[in-house]
Rosetta silent file (secondary structure, phi, psi, omega in degrees, C-alpha in Angstrom):
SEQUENCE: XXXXXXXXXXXXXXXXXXXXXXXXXXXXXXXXXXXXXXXXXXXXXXXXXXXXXXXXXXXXXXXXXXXXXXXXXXXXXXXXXXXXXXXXXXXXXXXXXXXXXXXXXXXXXXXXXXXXXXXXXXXXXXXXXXXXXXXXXXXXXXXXXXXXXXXXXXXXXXXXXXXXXXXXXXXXXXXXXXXXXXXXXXXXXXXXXXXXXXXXXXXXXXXXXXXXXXXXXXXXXXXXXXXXXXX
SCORE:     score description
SCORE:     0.000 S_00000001
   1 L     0.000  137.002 -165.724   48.257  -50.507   24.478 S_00000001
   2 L   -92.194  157.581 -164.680   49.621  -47.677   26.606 S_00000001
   3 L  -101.431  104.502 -145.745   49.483  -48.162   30.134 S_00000001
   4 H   -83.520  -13.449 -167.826   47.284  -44.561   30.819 S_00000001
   5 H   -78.564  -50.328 -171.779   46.739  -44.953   34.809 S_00000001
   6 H   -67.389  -28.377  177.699   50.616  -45.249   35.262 S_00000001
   7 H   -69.719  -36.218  167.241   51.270  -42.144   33.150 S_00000001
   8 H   -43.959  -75.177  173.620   48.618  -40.438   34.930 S_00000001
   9 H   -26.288  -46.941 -166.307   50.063  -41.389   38.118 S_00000001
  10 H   -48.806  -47.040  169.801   53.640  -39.819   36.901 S_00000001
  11 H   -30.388  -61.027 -161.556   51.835  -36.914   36.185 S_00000001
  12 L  -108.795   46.287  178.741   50.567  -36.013   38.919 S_00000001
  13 L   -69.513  104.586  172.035   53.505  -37.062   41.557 S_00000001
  14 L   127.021   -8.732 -150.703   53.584  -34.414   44.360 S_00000001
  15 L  -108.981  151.856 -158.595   49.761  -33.373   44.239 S_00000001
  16 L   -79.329   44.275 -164.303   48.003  -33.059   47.798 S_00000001
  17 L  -127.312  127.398  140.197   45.519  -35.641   47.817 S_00000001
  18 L    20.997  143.560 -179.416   45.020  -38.912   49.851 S_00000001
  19 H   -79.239  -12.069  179.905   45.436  -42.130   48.636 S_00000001
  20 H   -63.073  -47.158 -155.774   41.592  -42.848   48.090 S_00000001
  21 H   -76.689  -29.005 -177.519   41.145  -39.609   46.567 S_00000001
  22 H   -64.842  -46.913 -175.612   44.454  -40.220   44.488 S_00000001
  23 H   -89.403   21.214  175.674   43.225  -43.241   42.856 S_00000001
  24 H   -96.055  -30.471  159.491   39.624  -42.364   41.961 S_00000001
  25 H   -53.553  -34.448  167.253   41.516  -39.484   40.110 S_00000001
  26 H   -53.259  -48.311  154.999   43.747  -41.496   38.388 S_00000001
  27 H   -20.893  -75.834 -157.345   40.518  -43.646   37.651 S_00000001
  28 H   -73.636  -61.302  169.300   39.086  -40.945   36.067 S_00000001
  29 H   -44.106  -29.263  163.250   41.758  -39.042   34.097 S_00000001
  30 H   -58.280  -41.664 -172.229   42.777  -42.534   32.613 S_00000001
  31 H   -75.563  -27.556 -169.547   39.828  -43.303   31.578 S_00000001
  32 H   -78.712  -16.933  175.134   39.051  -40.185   29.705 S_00000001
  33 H   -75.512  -33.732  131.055   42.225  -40.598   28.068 S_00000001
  34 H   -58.148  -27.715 -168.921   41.734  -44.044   27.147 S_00000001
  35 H   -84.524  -51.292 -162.996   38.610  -43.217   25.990 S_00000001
  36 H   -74.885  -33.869 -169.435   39.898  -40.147   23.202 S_00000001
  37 H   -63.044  -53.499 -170.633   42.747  -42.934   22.134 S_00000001
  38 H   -64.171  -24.576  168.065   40.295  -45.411   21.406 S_00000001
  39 H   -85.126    2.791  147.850   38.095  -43.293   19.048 S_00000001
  40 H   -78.673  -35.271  165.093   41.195  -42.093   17.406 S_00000001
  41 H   -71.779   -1.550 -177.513   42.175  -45.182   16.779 S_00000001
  42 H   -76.969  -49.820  160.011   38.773  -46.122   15.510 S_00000001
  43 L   -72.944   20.219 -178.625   39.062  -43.547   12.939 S_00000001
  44 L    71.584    1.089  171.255   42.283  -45.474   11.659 S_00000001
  45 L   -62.622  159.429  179.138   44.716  -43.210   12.853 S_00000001
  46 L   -81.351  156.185 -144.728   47.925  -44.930   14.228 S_00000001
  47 H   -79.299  -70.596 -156.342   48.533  -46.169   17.895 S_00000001
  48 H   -31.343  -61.287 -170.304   51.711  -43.538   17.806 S_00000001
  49 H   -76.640   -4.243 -160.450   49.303  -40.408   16.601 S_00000001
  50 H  -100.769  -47.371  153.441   46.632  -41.393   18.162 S_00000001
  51 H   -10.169  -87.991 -174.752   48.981  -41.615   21.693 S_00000001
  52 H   -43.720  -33.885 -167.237   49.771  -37.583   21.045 S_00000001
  53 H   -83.921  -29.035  164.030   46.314  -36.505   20.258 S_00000001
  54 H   -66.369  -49.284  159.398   45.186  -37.969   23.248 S_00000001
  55 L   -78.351   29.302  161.601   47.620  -36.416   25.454 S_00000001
  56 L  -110.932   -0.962 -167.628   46.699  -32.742   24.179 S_00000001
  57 L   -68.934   -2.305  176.828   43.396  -33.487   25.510 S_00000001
  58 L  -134.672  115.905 -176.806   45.295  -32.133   29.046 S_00000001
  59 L   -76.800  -40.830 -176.259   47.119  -28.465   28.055 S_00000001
  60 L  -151.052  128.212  175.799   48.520  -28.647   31.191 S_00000001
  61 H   -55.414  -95.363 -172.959   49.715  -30.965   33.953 S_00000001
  62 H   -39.225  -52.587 -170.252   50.708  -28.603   36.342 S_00000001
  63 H   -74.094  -25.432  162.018   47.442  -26.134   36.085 S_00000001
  64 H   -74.628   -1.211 -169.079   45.325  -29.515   36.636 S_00000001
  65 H   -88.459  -48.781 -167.463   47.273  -30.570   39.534 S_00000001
  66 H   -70.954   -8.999 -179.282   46.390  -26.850   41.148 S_00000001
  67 H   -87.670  -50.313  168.567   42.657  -26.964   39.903 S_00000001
  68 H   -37.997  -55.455  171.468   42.351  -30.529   41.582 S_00000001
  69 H   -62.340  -18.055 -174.764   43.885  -29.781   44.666 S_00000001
  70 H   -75.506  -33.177 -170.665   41.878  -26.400   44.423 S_00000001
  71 H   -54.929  -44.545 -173.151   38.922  -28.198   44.273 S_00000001
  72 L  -100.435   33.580 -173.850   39.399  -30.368   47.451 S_00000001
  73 L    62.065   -2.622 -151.127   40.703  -27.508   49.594 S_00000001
  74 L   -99.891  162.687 -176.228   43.706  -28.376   49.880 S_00000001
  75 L    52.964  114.556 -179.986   46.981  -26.227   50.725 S_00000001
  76 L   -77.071  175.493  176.707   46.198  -22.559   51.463 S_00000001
  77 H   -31.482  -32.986 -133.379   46.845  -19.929   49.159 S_00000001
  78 H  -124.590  -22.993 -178.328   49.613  -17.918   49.935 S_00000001
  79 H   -69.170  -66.284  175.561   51.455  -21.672   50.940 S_00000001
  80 H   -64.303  -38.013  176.628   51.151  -22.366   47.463 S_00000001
  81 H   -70.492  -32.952  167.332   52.287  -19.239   46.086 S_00000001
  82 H   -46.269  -61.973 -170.491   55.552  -19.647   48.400 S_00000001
  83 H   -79.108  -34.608  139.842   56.536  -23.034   46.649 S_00000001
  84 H   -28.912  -20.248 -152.762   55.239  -22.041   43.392 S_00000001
  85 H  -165.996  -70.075 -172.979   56.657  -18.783   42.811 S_00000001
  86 H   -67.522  -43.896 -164.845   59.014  -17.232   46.015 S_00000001
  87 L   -80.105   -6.551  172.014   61.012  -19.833   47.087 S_00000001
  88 L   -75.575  -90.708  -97.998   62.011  -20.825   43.018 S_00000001
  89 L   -99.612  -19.515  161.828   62.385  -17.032   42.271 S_00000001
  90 L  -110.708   23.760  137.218   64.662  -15.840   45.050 S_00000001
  91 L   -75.019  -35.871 -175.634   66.875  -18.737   44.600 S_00000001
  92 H   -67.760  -12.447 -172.720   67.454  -18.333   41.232 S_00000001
  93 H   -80.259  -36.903 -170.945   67.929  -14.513   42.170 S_00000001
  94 H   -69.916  -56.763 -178.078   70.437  -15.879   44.871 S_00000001
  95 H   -60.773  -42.172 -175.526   72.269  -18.586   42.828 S_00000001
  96 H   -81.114   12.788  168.018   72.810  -15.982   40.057 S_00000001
  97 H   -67.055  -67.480 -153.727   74.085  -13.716   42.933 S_00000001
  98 H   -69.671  -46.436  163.278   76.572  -16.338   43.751 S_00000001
  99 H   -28.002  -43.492 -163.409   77.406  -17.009   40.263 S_00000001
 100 H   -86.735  -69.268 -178.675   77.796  -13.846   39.211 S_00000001
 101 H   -59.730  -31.874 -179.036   80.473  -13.021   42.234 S_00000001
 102 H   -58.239  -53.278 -175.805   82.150  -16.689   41.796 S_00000001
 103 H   -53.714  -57.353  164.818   82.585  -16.001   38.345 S_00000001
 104 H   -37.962  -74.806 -160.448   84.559  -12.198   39.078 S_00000001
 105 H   -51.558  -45.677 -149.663   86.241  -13.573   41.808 S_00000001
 106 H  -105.508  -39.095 -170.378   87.197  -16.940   40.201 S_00000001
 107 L   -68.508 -172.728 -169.626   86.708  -16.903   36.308 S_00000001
 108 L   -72.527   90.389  179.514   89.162  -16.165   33.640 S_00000001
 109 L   -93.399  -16.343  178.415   90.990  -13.360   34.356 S_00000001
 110 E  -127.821  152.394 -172.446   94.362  -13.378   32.147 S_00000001
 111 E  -162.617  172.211 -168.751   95.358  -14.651   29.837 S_00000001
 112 E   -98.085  104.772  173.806   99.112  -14.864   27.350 S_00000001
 113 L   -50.272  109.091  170.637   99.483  -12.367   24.903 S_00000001
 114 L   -54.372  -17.827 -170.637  101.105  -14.179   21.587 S_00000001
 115 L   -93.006  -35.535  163.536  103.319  -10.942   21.261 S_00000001
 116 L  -118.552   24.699  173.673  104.731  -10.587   24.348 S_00000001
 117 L    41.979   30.133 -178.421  104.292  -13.658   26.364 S_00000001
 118 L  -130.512  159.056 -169.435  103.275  -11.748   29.275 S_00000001
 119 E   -55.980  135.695  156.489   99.635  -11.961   31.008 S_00000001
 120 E  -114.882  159.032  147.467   96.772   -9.026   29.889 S_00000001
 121 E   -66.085  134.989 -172.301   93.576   -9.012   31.006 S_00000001
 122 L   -61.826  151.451  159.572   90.482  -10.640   29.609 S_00000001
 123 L   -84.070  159.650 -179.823   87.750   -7.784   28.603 S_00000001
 124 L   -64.461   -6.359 -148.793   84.978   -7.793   30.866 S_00000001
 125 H  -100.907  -62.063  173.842   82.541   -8.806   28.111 S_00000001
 126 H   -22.724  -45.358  169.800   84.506  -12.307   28.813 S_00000001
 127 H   -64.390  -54.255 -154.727   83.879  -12.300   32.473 S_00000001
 128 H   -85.145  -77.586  171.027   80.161  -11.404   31.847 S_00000001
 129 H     0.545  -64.617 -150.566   80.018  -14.207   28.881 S_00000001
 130 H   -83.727  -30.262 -177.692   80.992  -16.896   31.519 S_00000001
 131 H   -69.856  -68.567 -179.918   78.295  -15.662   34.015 S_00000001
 132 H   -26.717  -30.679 -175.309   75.809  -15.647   31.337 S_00000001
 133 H   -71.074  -34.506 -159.745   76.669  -19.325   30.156 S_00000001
 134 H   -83.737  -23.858 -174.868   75.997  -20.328   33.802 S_00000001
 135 H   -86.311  -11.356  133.534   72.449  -19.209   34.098 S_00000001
 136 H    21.756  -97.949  164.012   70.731  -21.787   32.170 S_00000001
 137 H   -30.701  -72.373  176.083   71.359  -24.080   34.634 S_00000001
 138 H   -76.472  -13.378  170.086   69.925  -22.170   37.645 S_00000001
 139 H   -71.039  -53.288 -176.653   66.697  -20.679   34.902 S_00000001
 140 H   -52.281  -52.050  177.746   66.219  -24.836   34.610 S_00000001
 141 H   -38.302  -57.923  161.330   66.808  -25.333   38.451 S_00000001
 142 H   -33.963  -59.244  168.742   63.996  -22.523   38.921 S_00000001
 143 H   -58.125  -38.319  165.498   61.551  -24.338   36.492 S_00000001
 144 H   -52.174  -49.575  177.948   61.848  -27.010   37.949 S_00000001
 145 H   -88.144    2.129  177.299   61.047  -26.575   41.374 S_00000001
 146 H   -81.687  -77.463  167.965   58.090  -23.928   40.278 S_00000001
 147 H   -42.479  -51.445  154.243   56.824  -26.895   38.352 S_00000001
 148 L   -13.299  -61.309  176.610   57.274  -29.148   40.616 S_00000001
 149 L   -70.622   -9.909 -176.518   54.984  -27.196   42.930 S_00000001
 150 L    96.169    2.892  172.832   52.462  -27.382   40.235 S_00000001
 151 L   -55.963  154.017 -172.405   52.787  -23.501   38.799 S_00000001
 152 L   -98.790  167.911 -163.130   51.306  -22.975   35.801 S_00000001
 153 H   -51.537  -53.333 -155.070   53.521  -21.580   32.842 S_00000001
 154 H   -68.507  -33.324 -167.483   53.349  -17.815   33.291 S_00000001
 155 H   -86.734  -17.976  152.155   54.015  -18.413   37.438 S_00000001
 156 H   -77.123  -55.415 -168.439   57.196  -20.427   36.036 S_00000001
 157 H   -81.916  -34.961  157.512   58.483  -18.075   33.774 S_00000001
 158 H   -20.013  -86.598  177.640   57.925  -14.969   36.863 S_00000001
 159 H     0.026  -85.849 -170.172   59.769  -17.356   38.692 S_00000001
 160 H   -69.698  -32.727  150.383   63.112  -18.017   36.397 S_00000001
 161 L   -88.296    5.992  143.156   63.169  -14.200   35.532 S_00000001
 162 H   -28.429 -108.048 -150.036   63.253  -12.719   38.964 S_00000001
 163 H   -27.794   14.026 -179.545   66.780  -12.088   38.913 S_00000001
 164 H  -127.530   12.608  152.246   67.032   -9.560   36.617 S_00000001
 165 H   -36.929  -63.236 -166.085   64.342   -7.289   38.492 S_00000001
 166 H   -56.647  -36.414 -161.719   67.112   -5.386   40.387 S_00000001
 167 H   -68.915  -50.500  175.289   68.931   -4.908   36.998 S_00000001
 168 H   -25.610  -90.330 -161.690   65.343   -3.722   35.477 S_00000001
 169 H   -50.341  -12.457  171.038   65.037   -1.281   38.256 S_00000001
 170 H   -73.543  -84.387 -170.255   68.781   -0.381   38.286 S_00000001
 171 H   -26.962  -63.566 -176.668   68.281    0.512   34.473 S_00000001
 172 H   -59.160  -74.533  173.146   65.097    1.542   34.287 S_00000001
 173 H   -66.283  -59.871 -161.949   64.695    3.503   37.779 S_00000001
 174 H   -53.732  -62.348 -165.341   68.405    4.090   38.893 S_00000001
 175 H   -62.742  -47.097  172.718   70.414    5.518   35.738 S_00000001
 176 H   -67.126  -27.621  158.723   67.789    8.366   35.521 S_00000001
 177 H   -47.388  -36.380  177.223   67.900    9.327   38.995 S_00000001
 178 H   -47.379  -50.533 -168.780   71.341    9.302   38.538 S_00000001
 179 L   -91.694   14.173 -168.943   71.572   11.571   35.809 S_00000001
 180 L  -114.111  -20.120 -170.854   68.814   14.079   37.622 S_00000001
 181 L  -137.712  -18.305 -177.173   71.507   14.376   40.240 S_00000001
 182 L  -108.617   97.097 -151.335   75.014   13.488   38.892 S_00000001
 183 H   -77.772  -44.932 -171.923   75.825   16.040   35.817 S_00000001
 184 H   -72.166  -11.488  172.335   78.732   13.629   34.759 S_00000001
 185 H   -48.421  -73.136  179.329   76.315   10.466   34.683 S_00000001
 186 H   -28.661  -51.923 -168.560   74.083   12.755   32.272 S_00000001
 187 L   -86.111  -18.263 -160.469   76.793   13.748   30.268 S_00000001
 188 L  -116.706  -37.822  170.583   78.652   10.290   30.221 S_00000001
 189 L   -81.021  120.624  127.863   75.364    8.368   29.233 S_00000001
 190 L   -62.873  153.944 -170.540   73.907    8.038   26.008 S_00000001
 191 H   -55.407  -32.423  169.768   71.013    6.113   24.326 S_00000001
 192 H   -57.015  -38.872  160.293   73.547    3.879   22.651 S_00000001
 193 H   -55.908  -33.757 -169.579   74.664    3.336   26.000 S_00000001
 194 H   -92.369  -41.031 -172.616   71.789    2.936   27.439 S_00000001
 195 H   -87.091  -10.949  165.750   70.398    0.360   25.296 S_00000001
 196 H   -81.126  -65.770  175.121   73.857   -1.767   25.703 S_00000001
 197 H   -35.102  -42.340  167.798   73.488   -1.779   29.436 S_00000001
 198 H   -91.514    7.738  174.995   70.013   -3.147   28.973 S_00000001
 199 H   -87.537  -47.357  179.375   70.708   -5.431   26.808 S_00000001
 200 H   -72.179  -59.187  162.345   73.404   -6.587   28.422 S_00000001
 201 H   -83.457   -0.221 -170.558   72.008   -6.799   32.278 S_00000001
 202 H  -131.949  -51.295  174.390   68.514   -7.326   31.406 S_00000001
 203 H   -82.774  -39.793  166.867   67.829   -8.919   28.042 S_00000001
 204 L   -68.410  -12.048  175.126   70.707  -11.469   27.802 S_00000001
 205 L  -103.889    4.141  162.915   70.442  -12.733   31.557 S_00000001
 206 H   -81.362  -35.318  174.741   66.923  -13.313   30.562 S_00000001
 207 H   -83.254  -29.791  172.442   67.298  -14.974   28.046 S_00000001
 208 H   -86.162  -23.596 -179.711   69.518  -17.280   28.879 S_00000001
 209 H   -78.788  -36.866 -166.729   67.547  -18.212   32.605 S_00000001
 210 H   -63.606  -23.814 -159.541   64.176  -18.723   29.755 S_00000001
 211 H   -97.892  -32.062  176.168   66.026  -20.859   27.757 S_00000001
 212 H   -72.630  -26.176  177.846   67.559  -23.398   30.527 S_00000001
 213 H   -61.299  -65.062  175.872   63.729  -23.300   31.708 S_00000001
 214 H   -43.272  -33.951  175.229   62.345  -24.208   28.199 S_00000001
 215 H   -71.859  -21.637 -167.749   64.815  -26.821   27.733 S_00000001
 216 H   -99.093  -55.755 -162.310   63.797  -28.548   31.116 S_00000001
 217 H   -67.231  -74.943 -149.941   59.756  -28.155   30.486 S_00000001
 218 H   -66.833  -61.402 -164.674   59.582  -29.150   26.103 S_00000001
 219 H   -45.630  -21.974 -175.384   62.944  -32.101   27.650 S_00000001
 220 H  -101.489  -26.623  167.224   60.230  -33.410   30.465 S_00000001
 221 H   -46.173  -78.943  160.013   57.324  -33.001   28.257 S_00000001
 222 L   -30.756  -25.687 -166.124   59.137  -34.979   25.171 S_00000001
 223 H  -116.250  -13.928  161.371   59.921  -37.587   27.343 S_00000001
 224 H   -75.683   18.916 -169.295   56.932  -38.226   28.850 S_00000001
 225 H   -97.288  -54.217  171.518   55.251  -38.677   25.536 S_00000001
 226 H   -42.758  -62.445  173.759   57.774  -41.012   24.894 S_00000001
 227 H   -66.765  -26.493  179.538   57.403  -43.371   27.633 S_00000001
 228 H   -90.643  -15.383  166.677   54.128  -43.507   27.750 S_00000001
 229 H   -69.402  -23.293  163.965   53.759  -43.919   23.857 S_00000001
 230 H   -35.213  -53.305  176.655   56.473  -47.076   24.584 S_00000001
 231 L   -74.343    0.000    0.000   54.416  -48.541   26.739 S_00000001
């Protein structure tokens, strides 16, 4: 029989409330969750399936922690929106700052030519590779503490994609200004061009901070399913 008040409890680790007020929620959210297992199992489904089906009956953890806490007053707005949403989204804009220069500064810059045994340079697409590899890591770091705070998915993925605003607006905003005022910009950029640059600063460092997030959300999701179908 799964033990639903301690999974509750896991759940909701971090949320503003008292301890009275914590366990009559726990109370309650157990129980309704006890309650959908047992009439799935009633209908002969198995303790395993009937576990999962029981935990979709809550879409989301994090958007019930903020409707609970909304409920009871607690933490003002704008408080919440800090730890939710600014302070994950200008670190990850900062750590992929730092990342970005460590990697130039630091990464692979040479390397031994089989013909002549003497160093060339790496292309930059090499350089940029190794940054790219790194953001993962800080898009998970981001989810994490966004979740953490209790953001709901869309205020997590903001979050974990900040850093590639300036590139947006460098792309988007910059390069035409450029070319409105620079005749060799105009003349040196093309659409093919144009769509490699954004591809390159905007859609691949995007993709790669979404994807270390998604891996950290479906890996903590998956594993709470696990443990509490274990128990």
């Amino acid at each position: 029989m799964p033990d639903w008040n301690e999974f509750v409890r896991h759940q909701l680790v971090g949320i503003e409330l008292n301890q009275g007020e914590m366990a009559d929620v726990v109370e309650e959210l157990a129980g309704h969750l006890e309650e959908a297992f047992r009439n799935l199992r009633c209908q002969g489904i198995t303790e395993q399936e009937a576990v999962q089906r029981a935990l979709q009956e809550v879409r989301s953890w994090q958007e019930l922690r903020v409707s609970i806490e909304s409920s009871r007053g607690r933490e003002p707005f704008m408080n919440k929106r800090v730890s939710q949403f600014w302070f994950p989204a200008f670190l990850t804009l900062f750590l992929s700052q730092v990342a970005l220069m460590v990697v130039q500064e630091f990464g692979p810059r040479n390397y031994l030519s089989p013909a002549t045994s003497h160093p060339r340079m790496l292309p930059q697409t090499a350089v940029f590779a190794a940054w790219v590899a790194a953001l993962p890591l800080i898009g998970a770091l981001g989810a994490y503490l966004s979740g953490r705070a209790g953001g709901p998915a869309k205020l997590v993925f903001s979050a974990i994609t900040f850093p590639v605003f300036p590139f947006l607006a460098f792309v988007v905003i910059g390069l035409p200004i450029a070319m409105l005022f620079d005749d060799h910009v105009a003349r040196g950029l093309s659409f093919p061009l144009f769509l490699v640059t954004f591809s390159a600063w905007v859609v691949c460092p995007a993709l790669a901070l979404v994807a270390g997030g998604w891996f950290l959300r479906h890996f903590a999701k998956r594993s709470g399913r696990q443990n509490i179908a274990g128990n």
